[in-house]
C-alpha positions in Angstrom: -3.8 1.2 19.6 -2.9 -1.9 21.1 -0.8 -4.7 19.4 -3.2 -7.5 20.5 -4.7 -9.8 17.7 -7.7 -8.1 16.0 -10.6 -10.1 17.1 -12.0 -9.1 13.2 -9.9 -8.7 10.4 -11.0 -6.9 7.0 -10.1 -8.6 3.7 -9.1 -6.4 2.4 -8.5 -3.4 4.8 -10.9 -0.4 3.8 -9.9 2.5 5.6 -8.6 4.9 3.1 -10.0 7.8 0.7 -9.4 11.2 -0.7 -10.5 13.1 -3.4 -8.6 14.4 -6.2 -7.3 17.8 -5.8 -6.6 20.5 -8.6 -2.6 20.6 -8.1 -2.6 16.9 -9.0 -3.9 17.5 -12.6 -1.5 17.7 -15.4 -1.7 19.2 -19.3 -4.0 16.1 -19.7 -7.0 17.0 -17.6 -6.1 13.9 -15.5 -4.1 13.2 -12.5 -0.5 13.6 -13.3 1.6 10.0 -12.5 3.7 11.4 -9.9 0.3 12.1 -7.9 -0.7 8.6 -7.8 2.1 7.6 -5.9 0.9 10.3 -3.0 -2.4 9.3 -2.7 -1.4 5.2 -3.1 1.2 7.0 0.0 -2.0 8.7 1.7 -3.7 5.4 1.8 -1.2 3.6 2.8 -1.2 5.6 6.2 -4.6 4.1 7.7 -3.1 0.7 6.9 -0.1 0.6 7.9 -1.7 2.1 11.3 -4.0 -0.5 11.6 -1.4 -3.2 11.5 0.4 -1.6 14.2 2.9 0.8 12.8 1.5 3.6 15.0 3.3 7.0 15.8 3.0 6.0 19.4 4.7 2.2 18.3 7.7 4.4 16.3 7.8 6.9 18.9 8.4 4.1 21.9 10.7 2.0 19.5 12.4 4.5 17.3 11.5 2.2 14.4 9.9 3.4 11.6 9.1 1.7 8.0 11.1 2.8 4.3 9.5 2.0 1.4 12.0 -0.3 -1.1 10.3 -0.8 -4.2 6.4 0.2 -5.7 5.2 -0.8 -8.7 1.6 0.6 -9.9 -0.8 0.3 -12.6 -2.8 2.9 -14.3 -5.8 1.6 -15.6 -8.4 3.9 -15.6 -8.4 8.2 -15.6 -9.0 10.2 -12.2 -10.2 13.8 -13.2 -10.2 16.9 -10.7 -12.5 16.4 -7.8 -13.2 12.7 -8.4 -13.6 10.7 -4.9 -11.0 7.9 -4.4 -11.5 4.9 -2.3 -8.6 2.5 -1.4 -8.5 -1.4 -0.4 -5.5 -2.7 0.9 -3.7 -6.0 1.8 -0.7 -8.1 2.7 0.9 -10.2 -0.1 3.9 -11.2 2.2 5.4 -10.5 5.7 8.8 -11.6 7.1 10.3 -10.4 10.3 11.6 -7.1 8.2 9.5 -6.9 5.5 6.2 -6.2 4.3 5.3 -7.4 0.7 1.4 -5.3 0.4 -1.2 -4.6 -2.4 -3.7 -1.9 -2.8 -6.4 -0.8 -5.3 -7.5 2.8 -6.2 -11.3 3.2 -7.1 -13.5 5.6 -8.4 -15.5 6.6 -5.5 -19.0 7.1 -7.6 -18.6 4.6 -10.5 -16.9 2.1 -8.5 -14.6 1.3 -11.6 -10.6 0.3 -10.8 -8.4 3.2 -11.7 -4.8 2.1 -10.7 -3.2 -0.4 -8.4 -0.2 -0.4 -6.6 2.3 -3.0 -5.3 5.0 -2.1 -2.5 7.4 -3.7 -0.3 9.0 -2.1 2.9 11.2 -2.5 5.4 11.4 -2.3 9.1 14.1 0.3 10.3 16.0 1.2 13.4 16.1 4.9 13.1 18.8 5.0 15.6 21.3 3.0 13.3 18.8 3.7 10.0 19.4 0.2 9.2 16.6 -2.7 8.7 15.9 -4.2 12.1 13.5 -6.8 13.2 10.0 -6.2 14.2 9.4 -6.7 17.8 7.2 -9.9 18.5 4.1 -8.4 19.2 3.9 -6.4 16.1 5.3 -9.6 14.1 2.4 -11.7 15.5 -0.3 -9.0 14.7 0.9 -8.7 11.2 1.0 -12.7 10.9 -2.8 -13.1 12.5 -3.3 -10.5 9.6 -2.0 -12.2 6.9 -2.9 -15.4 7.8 -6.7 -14.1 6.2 -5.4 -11.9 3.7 -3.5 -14.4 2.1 -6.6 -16.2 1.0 -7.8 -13.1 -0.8 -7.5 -13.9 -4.7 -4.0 -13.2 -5.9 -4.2 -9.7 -8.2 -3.3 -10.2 -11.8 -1.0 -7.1 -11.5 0.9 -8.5 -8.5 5.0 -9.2 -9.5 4.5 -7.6 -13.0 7.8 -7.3 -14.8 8.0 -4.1 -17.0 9.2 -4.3 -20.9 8.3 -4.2 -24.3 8.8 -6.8 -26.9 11.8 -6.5 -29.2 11.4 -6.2 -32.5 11.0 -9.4 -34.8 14.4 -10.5 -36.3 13.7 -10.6 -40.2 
């Protein structure tokens, strides 16, 4: 793939599925948490592809992308065989990072069952350090955002975790 502008950009990208496989189900009957976070990885794949981060991009560069921080949301159960679809989109790109959003749905009801929210960084593998991207991928991802960042702004996005304390008597 090419790191020309896309002449059509999705909002959001829809690239990404799987279905729900019976080593991911705990002593619940649901998928266990720690399984989320590999399908949320698996559909990450597609996207980050599509904006540019290609094997054959790393490969020529020996650049590659480390994930810094996810958050995710589990809203809904995913059972044992359940189709998954994924959306995906950019929050937030700088010339290292990428700030990006993506949904999990129930393939046949269609409902929301989790969301996730990531940032990562572009590395050097050489050094394995953060490095700038190089300007072709920078202005691909930027033409990309540029339209994602009219998408509506998720109510889960920049969520801080906690619980209320007690009331003082």
């Amino acid at each position: 793939m090419s790191l020309e502008l896309p002449t059509q950009i999705p909002a959001p990208f829809k690239a990404a599925s799987c279905v729900v496989l019976p080593e991911w189900i705990d002593y619940n009957g649901h998928m266990n948490v720690g399984y989320y976070h590999v399908a949320f990885d698996s559909s990450a794949e597609p996207f980050f592809k599509w904006l540019g981060f290609t094997a054959e991009y790393r490969q020529a560069h020996q650049v590659s992308t480390f994930a810094l921080e996810s958050h995710l949301h589990f809203l809904r159960e995913v059972k044992v065989g359940d189709g998954l679809r994924f959306e995906s989109r950019l929050l937030h790109a700088d010339t290292k990072r990428l700030h990006y959003y993506c949904e999990m749905f129930h393939e046949a009801e269609g409902y929301l069952a989790a969301t996730y929210e990531s940032i990562s960084v572009h590395m050097d593998m050489r050094l394995r350090r953060s490095a700038t991207m190089g300007d072709a991928l920078y202005r691909r991802i930027q033409a990309i955002l540029a339209v994602h960042k009219d998408l509506p702004r998720p109510w889960t996005v920049g969520h801080v975790i906690g619980t209320r304390p007690p009331k003082a008597a």
